[in-house]
mmCIF file of the N, C-alpha and C atoms, coordinates in Angstrom:
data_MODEL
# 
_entry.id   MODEL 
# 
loop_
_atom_site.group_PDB 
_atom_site.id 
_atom_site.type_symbol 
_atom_site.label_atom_id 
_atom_site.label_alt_id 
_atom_site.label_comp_id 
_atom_site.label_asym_id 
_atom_site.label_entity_id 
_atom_site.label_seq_id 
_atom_site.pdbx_PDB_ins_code 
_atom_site.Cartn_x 
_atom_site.Cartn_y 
_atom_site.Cartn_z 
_atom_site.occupancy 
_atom_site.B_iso_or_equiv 
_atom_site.pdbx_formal_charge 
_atom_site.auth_seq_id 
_atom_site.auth_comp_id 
_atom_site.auth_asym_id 
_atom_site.auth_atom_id 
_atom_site.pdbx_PDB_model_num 
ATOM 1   N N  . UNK A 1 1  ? 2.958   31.804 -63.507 1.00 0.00 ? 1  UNK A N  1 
ATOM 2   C CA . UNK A 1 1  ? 3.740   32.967 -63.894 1.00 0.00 ? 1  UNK A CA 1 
ATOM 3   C C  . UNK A 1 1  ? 2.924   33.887 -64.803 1.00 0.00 ? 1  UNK A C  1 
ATOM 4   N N  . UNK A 1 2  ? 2.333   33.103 -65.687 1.00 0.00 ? 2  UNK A N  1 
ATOM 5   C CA . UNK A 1 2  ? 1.386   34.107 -66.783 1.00 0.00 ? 2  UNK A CA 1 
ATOM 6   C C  . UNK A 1 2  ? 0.202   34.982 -65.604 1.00 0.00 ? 2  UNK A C  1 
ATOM 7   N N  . UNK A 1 3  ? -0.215  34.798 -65.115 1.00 0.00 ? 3  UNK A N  1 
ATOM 8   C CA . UNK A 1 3  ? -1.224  34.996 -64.034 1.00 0.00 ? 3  UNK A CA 1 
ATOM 9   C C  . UNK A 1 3  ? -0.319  36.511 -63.356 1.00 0.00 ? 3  UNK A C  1 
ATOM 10  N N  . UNK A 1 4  ? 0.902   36.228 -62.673 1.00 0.00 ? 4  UNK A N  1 
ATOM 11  C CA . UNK A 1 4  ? 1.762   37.932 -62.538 1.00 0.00 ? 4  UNK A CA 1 
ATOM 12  C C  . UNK A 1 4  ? 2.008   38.471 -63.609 1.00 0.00 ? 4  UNK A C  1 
ATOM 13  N N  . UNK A 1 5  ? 2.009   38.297 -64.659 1.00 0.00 ? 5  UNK A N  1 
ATOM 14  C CA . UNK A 1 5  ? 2.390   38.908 -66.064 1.00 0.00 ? 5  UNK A CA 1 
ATOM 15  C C  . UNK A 1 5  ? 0.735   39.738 -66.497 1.00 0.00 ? 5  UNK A C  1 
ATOM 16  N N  . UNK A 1 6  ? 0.058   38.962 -66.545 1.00 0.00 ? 6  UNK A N  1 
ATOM 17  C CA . UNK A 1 6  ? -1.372  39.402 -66.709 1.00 0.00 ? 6  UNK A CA 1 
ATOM 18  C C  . UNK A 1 6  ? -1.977  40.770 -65.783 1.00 0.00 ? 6  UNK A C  1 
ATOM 19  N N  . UNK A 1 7  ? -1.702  40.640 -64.166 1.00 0.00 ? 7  UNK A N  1 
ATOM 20  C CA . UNK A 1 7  ? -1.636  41.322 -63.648 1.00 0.00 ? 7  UNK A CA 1 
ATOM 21  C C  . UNK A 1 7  ? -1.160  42.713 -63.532 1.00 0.00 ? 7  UNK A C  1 
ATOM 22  N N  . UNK A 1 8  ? -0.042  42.205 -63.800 1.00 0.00 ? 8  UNK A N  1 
ATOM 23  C CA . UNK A 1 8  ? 0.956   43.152 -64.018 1.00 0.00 ? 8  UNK A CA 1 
ATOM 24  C C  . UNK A 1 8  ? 0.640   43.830 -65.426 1.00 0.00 ? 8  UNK A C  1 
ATOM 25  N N  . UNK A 1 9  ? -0.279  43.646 -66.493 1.00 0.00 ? 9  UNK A N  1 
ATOM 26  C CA . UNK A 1 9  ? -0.208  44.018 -67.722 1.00 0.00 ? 9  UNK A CA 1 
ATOM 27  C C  . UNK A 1 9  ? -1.576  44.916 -67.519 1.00 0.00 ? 9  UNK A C  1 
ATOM 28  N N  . UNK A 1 10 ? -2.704  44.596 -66.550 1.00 0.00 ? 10 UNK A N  1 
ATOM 29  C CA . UNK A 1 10 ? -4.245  45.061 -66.374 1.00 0.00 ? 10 UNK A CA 1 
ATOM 30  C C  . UNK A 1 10 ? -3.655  46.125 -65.453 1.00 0.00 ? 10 UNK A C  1 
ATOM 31  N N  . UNK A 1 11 ? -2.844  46.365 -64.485 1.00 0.00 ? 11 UNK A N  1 
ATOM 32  C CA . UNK A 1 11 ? -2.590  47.217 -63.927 1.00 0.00 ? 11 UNK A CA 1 
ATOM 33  C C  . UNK A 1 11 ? -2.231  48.536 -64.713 1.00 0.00 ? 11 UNK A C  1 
ATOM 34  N N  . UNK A 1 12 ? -0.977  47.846 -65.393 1.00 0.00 ? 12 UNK A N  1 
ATOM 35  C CA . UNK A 1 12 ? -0.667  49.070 -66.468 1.00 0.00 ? 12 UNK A CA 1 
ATOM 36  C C  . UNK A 1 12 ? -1.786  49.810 -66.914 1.00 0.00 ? 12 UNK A C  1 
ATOM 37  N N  . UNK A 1 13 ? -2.474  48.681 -67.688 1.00 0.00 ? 13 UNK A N  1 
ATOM 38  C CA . UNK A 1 13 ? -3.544  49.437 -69.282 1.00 0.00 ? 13 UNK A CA 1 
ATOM 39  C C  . UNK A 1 13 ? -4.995  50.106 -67.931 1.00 0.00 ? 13 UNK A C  1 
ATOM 40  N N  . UNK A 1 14 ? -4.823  49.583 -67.003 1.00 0.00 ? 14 UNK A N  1 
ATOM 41  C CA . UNK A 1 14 ? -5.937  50.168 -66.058 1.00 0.00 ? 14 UNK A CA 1 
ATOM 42  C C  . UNK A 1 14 ? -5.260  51.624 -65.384 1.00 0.00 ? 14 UNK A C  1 
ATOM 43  N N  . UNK A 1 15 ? -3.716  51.802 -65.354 1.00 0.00 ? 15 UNK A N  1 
ATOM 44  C CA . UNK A 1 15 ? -3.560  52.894 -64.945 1.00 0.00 ? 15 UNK A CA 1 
ATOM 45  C C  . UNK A 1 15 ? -3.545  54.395 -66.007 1.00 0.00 ? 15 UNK A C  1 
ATOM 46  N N  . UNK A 1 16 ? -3.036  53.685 -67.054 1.00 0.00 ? 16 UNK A N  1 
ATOM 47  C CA . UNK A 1 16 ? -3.062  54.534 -68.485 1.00 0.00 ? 16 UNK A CA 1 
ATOM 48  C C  . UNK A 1 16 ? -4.411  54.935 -68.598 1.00 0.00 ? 16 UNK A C  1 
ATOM 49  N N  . UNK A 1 17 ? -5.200  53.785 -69.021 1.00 0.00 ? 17 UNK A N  1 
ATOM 50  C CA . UNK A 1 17 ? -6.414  54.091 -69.316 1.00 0.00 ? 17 UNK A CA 1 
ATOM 51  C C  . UNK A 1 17 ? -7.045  55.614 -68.468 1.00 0.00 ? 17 UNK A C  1 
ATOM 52  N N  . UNK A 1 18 ? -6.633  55.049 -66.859 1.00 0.00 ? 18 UNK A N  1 
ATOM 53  C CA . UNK A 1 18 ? -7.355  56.118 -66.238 1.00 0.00 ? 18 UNK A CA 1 
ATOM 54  C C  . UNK A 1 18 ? -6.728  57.925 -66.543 1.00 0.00 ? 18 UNK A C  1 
ATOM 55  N N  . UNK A 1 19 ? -5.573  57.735 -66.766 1.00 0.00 ? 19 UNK A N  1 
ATOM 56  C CA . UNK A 1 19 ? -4.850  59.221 -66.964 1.00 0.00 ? 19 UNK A CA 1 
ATOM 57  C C  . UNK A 1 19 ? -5.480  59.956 -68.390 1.00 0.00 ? 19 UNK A C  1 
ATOM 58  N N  . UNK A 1 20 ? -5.989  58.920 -69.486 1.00 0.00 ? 20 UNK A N  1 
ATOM 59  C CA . UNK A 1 20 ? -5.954  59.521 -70.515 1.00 0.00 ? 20 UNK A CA 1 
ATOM 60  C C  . UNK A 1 20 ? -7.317  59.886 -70.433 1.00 0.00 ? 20 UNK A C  1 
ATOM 61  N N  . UNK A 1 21 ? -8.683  59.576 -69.554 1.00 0.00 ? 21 UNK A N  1 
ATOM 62  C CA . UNK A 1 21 ? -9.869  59.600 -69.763 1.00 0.00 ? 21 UNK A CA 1 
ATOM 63  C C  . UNK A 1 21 ? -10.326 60.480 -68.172 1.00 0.00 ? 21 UNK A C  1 
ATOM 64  N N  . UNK A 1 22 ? -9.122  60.980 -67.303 1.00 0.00 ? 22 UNK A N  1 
ATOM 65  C CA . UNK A 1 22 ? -9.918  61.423 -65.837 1.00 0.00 ? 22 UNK A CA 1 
ATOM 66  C C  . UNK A 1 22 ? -9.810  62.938 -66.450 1.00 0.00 ? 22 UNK A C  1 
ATOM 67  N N  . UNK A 1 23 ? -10.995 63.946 -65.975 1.00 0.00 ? 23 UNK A N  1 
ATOM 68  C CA . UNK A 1 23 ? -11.013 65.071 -66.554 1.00 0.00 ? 23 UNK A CA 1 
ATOM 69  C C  . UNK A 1 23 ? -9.842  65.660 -65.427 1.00 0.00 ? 23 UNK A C  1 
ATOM 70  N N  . UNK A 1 24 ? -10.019 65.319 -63.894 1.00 0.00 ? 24 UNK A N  1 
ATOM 71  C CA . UNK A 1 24 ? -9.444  66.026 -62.900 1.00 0.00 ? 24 UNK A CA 1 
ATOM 72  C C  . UNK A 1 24 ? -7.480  65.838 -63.244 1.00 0.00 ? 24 UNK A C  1 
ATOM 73  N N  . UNK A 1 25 ? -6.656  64.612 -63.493 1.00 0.00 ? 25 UNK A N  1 
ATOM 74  C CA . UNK A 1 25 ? -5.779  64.286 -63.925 1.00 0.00 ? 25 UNK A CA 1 
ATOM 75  C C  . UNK A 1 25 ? -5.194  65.500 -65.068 1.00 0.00 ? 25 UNK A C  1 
ATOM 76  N N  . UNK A 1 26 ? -6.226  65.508 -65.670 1.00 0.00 ? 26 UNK A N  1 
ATOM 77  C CA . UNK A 1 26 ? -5.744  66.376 -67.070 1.00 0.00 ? 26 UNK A CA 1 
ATOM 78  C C  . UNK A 1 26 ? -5.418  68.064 -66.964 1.00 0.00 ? 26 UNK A C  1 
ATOM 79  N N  . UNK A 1 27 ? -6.978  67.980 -65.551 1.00 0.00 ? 27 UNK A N  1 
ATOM 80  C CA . UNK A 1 27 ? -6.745  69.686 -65.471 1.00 0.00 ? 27 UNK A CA 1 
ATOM 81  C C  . UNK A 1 27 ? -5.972  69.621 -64.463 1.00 0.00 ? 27 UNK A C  1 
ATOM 82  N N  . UNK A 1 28 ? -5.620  68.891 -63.513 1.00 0.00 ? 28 UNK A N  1 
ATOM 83  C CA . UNK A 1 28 ? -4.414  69.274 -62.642 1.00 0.00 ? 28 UNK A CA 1 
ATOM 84  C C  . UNK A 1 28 ? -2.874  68.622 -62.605 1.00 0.00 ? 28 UNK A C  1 
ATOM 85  N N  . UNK A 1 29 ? -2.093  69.201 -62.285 1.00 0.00 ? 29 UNK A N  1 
ATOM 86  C CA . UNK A 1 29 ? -0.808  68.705 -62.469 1.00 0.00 ? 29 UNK A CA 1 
ATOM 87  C C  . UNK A 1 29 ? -0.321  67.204 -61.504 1.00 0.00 ? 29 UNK A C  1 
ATOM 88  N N  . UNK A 1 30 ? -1.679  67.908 -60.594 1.00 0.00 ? 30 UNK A N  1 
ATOM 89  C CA . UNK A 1 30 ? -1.476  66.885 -59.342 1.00 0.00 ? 30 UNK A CA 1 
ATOM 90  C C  . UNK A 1 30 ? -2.337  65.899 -59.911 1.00 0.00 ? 30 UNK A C  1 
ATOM 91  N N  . UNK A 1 31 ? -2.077  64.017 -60.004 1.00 0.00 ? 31 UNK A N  1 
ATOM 92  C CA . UNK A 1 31 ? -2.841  62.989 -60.006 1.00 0.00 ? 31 UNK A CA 1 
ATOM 93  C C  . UNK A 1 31 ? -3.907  63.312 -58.969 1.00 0.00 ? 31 UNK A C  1 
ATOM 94  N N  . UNK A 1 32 ? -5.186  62.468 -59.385 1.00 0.00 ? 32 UNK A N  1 
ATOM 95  C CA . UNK A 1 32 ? -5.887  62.748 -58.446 1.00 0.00 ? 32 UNK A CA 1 
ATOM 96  C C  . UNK A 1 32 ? -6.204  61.340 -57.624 1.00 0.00 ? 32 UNK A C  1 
ATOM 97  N N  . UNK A 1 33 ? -6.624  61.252 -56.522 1.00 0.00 ? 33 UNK A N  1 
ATOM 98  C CA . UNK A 1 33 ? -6.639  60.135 -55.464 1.00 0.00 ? 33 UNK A CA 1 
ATOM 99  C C  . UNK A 1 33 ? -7.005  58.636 -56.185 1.00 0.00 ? 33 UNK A C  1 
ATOM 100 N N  . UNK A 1 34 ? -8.167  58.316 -57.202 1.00 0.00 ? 34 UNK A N  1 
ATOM 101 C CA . UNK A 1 34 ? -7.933  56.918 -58.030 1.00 0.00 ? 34 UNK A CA 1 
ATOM 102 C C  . UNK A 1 34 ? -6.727  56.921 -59.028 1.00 0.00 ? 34 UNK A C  1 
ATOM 103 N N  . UNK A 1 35 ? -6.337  57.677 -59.334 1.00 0.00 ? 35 UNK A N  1 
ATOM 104 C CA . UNK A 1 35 ? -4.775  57.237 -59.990 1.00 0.00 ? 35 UNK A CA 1 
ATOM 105 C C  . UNK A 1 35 ? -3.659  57.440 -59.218 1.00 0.00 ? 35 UNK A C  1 
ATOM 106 N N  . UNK A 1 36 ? -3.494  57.536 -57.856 1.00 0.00 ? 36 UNK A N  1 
ATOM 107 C CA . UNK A 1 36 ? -2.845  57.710 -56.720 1.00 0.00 ? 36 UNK A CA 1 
ATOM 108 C C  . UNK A 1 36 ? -2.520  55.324 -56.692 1.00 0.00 ? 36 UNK A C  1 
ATOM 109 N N  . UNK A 1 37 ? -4.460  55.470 -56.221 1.00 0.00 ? 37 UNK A N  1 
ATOM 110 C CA . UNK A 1 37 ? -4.347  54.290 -55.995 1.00 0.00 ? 37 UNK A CA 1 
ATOM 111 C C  . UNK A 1 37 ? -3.963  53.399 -56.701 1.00 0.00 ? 37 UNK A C  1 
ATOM 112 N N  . UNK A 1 38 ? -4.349  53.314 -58.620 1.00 0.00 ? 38 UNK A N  1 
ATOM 113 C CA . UNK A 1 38 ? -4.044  52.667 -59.367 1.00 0.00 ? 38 UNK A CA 1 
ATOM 114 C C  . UNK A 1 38 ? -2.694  52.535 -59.595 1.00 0.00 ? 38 UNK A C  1 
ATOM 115 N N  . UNK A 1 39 ? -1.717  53.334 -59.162 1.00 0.00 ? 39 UNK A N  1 
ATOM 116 C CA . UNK A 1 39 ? -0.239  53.687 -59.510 1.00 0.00 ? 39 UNK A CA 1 
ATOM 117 C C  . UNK A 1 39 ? -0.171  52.801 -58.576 1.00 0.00 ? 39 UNK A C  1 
ATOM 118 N N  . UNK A 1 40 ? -0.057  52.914 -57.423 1.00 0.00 ? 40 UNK A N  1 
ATOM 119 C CA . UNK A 1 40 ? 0.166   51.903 -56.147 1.00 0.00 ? 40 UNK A CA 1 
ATOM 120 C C  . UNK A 1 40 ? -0.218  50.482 -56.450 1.00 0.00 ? 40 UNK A C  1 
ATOM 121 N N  . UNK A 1 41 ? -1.336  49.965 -57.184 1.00 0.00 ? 41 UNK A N  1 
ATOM 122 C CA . UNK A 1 41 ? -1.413  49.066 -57.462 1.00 0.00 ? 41 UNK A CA 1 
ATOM 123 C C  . UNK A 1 41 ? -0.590  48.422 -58.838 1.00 0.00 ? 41 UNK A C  1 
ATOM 124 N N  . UNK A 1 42 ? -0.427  49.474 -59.687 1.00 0.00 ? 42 UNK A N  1 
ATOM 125 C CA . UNK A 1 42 ? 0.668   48.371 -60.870 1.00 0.00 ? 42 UNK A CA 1 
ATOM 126 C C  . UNK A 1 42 ? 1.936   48.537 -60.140 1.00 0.00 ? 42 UNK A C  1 
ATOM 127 N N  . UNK A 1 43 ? 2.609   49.402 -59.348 1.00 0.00 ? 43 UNK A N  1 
ATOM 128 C CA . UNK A 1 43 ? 4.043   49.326 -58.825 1.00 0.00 ? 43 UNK A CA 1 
ATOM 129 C C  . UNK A 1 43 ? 3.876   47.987 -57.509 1.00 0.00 ? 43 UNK A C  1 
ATOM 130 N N  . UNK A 1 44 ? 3.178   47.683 -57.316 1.00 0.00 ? 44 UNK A N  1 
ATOM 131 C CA . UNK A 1 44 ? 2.879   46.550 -56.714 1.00 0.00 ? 44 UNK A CA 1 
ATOM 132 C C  . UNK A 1 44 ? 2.614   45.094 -57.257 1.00 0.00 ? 44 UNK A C  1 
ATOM 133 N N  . UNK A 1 45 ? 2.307   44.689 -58.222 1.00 0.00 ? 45 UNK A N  1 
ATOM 134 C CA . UNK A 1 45 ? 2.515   44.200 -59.269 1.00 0.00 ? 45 UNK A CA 1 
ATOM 135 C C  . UNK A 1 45 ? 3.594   43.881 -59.748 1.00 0.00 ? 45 UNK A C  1 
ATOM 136 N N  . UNK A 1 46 ? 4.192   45.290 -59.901 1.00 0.00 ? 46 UNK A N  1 
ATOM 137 C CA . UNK A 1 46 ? 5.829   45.333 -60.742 1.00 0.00 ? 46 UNK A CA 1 
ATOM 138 C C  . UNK A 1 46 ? 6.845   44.664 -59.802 1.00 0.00 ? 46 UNK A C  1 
ATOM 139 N N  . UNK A 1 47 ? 6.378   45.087 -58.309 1.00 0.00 ? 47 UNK A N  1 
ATOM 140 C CA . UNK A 1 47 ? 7.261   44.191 -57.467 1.00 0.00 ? 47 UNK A CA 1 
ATOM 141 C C  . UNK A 1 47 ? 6.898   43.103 -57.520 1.00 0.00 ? 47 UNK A C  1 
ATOM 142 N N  . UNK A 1 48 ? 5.952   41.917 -57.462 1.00 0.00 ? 48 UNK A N  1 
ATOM 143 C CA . UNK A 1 48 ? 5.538   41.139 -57.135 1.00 0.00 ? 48 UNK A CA 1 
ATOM 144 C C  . UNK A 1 48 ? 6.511   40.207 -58.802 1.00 0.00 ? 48 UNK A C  1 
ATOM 145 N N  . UNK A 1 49 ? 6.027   40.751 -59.767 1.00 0.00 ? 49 UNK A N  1 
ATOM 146 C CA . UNK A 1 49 ? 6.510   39.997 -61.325 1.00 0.00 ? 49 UNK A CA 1 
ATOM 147 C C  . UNK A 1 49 ? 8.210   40.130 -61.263 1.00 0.00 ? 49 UNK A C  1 
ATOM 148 N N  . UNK A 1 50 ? 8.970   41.038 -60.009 1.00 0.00 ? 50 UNK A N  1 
ATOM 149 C CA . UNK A 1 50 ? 10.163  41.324 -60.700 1.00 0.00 ? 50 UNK A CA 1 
ATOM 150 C C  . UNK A 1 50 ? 10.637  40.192 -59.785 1.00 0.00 ? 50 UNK A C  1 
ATOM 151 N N  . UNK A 1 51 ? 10.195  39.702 -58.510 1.00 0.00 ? 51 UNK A N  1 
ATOM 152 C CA . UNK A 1 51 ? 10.643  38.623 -57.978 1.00 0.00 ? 51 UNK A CA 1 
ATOM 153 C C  . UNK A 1 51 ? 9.676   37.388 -57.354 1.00 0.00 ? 51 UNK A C  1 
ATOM 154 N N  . UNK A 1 52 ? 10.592  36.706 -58.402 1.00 0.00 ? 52 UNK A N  1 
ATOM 155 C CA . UNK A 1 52 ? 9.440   34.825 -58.263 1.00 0.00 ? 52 UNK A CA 1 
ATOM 156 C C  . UNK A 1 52 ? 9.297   34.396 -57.006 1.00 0.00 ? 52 UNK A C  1 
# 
């Protein structure tokens, strides 16, 4: 269980991380295609931790 929790926690701080540090993110309103993907990957995650 710690192992989906973990996951689920690197996804987050890996998707944040990327919004607060991508120059393209910042200047456009639109995400840009690696935080497209990273979003897809913690909401994937989020499903995976919300059912055992």
């Amino acid at each position: 269980m710690s192992s989906q929790s973990d996951a689920l926690q690197r996804a987050r701080t890996d998707y944040e991380h990327h919004m607060r540090t991508c120059r393209q993110c910042h200047a456009d309103t639109v995400p840009c295609a690696v935080a497209k993907h990273l979003l897809r990957l913690y909401n994937n995650a989020r499903r995976t931790a919300a059912h055992p």
